[in-house]
C-alpha positions in Angstrom: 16.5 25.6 -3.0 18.2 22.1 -3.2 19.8 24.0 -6.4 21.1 26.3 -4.1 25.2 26.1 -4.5 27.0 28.7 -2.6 26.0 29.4 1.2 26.9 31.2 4.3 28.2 30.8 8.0 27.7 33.5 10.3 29.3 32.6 13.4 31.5 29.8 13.6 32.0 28.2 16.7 31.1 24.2 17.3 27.9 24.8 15.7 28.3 27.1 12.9 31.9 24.8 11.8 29.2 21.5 12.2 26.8 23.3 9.2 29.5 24.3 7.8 31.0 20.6 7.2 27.5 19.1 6.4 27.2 21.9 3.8 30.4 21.6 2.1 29.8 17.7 2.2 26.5 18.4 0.0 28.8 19.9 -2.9 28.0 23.4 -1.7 31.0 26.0 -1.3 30.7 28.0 2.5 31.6 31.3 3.0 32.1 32.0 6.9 31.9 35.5 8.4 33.5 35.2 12.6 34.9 38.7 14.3 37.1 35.4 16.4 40.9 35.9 15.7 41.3 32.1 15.5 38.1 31.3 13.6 39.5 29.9 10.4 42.0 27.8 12.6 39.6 26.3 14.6 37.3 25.8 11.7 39.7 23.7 9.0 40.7 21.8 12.3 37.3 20.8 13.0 36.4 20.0 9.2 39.6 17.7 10.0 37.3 15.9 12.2 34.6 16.0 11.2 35.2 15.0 7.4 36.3 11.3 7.8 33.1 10.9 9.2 31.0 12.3 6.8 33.1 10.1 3.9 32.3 7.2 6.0 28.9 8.0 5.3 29.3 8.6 2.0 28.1 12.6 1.8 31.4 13.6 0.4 31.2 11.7 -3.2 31.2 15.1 -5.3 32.6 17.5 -2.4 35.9 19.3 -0.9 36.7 20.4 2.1 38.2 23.6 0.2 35.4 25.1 -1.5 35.4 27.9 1.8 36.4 31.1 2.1 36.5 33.5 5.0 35.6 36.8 5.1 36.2 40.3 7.8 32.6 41.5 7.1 29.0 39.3 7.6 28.0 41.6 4.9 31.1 40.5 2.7 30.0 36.7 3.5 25.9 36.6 2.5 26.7 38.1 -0.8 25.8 35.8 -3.7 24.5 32.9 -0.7 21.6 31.6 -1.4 21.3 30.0 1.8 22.4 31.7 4.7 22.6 29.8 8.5 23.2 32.5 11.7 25.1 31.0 14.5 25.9 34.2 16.3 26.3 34.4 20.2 22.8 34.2 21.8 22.4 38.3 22.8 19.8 39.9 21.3 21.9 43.0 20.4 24.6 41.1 18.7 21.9 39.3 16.8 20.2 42.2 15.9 23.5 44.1 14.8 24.5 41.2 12.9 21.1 41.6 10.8 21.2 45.2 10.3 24.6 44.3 8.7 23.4 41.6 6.2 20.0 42.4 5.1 21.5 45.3 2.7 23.4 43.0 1.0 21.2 39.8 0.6 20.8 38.3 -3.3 17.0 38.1 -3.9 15.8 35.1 -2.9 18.2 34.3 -0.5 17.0 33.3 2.8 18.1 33.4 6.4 18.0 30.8 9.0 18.7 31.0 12.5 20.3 28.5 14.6 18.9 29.8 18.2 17.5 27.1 21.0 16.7 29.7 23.4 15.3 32.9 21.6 11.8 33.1 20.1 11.1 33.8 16.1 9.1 37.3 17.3 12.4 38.8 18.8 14.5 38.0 16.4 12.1 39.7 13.5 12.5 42.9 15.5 16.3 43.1 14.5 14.7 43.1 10.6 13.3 46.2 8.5 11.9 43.4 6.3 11.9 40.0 8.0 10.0 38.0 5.2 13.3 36.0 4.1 13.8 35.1 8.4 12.9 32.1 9.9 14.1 30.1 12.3 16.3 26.3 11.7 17.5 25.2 14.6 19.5 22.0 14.6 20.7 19.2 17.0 24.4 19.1 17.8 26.6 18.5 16.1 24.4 19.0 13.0 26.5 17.1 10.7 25.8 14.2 12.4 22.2 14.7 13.7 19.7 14.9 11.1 17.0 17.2 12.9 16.1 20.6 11.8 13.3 22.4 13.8 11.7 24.9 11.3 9.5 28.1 12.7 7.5 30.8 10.8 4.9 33.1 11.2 2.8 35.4 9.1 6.1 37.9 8.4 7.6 35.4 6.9 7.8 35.5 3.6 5.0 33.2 1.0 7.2 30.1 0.4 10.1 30.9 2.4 9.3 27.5 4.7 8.7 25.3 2.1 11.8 26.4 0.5 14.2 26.2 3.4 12.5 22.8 3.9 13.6 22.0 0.3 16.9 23.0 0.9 17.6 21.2 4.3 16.0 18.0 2.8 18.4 18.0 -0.4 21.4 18.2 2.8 20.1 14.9 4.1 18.3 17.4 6.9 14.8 15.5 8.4 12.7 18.8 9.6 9.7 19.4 11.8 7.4 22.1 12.0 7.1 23.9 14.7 3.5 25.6 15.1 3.4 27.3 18.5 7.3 28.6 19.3 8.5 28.1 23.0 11.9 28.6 24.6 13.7 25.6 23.4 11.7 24.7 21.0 10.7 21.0 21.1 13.7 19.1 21.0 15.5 20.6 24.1 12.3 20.4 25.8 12.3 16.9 25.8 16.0 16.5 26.8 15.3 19.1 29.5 12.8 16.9 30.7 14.7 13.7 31.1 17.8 15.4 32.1 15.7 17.0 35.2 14.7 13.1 36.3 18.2 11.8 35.7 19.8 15.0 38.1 17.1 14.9 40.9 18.1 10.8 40.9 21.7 11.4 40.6 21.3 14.3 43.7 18.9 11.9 45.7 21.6 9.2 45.2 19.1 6.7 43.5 22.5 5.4 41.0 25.8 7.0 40.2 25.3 9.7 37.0 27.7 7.2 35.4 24.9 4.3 35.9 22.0 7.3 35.2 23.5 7.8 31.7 24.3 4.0 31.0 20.1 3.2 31.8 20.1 5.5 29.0 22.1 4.2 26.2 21.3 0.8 27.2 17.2 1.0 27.6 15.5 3.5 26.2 17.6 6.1 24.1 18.0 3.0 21.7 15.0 2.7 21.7 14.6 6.2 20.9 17.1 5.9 18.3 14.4 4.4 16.2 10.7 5.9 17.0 9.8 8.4 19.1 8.1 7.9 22.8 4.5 8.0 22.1 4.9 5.8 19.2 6.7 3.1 21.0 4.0 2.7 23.7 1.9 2.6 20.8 3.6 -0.6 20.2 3.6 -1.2 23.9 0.4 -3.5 24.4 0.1 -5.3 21.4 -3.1 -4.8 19.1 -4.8 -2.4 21.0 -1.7 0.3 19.9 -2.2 3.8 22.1 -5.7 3.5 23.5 -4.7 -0.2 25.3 -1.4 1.2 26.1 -2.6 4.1 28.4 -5.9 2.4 29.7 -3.6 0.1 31.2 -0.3 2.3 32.5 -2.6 5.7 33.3 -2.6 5.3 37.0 1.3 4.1 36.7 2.5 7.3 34.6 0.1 9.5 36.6 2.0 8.3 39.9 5.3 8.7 37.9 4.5 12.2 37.1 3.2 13.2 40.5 6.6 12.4 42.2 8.9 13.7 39.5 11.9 15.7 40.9 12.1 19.6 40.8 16.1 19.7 41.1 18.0 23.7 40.2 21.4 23.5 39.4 23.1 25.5 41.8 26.9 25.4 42.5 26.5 22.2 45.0 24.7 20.4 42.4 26.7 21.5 40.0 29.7 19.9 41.8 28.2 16.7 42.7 27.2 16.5 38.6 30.8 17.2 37.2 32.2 14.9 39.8 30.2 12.3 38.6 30.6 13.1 35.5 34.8 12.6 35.9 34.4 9.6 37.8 31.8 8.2 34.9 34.9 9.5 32.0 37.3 7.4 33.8 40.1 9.4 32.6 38.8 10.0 28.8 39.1 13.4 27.6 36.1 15.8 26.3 38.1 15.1 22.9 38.1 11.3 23.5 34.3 11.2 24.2 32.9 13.5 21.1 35.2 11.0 19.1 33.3 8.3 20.1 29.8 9.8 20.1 30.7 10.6 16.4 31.6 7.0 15.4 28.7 5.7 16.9 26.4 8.4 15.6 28.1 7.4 12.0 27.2 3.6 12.5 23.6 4.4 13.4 22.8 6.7 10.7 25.0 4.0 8.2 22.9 0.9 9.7 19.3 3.0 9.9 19.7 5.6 6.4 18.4 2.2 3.9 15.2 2.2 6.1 14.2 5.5 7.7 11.1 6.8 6.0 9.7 10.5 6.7 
């Protein structure tokens, strides 16, 4: 698969024009299939964006930005891709249509990935008379920027069809995980669920502003994060005695931790209280102003961290 030079884009809205840019940074020419009447515009401006970026990385050595074509059919756009990713709206029946379409025209050997956070592997199969070259390959956003790629199969997938799309995301600069028991959200979102709940019940309970919420963040543990995962930071957490020391000491304090967790819903009056937080914590800069920022700092981190991350 990392021989794989032509590809496809179903559905190409922030997500889909992300893979798209990462794809057409690896070399790889990108055909793009969206029923949107201003999908192409949008598109080109986002690879606007989005491509200083990536040559500030260094991912755009032997690439253009013009090896993509658009097409009126899904159909018209799998055929000859060897690697296809599916960003289509999250509705089963538009999902399901959009497969009926393609898998008469697939190349042999091409394979399928879908892009979903919130819909299992099992439904998806349903929308398949032959599901073997399905899986799911769902990324973080935006996924030019963020290397992770949660990967889940099952037995209708086909022999090899993981491995392969593994091979092929890793030859993008992709770092994957297996998933081996699928959930809604898969693990990822889970996680940022999770914290997000805390930081909402103590921005409703008026513990800090959100503004101060997010800024614990950045500033404690998501840099932190930034390098090793949760677990294996407490491993690190009490010295020679890694995990085992860690948790005979902090049990009790985590357990009480966990025990008085909020249980917030967002309904409209938290929903205001959020966004008006949010606006005073944006002091005035636009949602175009802060995802240009995120993606400068998301470009130095992967720049300062690339030379040392191992698998």
């Amino acid at each position: 698969m990392s021989d794989v030079k032509h590809t496809a884009i179903l559905g190409a809205g922030v997500i889909g024009a992300s893979w798209a840019a990462l794809f057409l940074a690896s070399g790889r020419s990108v055909a793009i299939h969206d029923p949107a009447p201003d999908a192409e515009t949008m598109v080109r401006r986002y690879l606007e964006t989005a491509w200083p970026v990536l040559e500030e990385l260094g991912l755009t050595d032997q690439a253009t930005p013009d090896a993509l074509t658009f097409h009126s059919s899904a159909a018209g756009a799998v055929d000859g891709a060897g690697f296809i990713q599916e960003n289509v709206p999250e509705r089963v029946e538009i999902i399901h249509a959009t497969y009926a379409r393609i898998e008469p025209a697939l190349g042999d050997g091409a394979i399928v990935s879908s892009s979903t956070s919130g819909m299992t592997l099992e439904v998806l199969q349903e929308g398949w008379r032959d599901p073997r070259p399905f899986l799911l390959g769902h990324p973080f956003n935006p996924p030019h920027l963020i290397p992770l790629v949660e990967l889940t199969a099952n037995d209708a997938t086909g022999d090899g069809v993981l491995d392969r799309a593994e091979a092929f995301y890793t030859a993008i600069g992709k770092v994957t995980i297996r998933i081996n028991k699928g959930l809604p959200g898969h693990v990822a979102n889970r996680l940022q669920a999770a914290v997000w709940r805390e930081a909402v019940h103590m921005a409703l309970e008026g513990v800090a502003s959100v503004g101060d919420i997010d800024k614990a963040m950045w500033a404690g543990p998501g840099l932190r994060w930034a390098a090793m995962g949760p677990t294996t930071l407490f491993h690190l957490g009490a010295g020679p005695g890694g995990l085992q020391a860690f948790c005979d000491h902090f049990r009790d304090t985590f357990n009480g931790w966990w025990d008085g967790l909020g249980q917030p819903h967002l309904d409209d009056a938290a929903i205001a209280r959020l966004v008006a937080g949010m606006e005073e914590a944006a002091n005035g800069r636009s949602v175009a102003d802060l995802s240009a920022e995120r993606d400068g700092m998301l470009a130095a981190i992967q720049t300062a961290t690339k030379d040392m991350r191992r698998a």
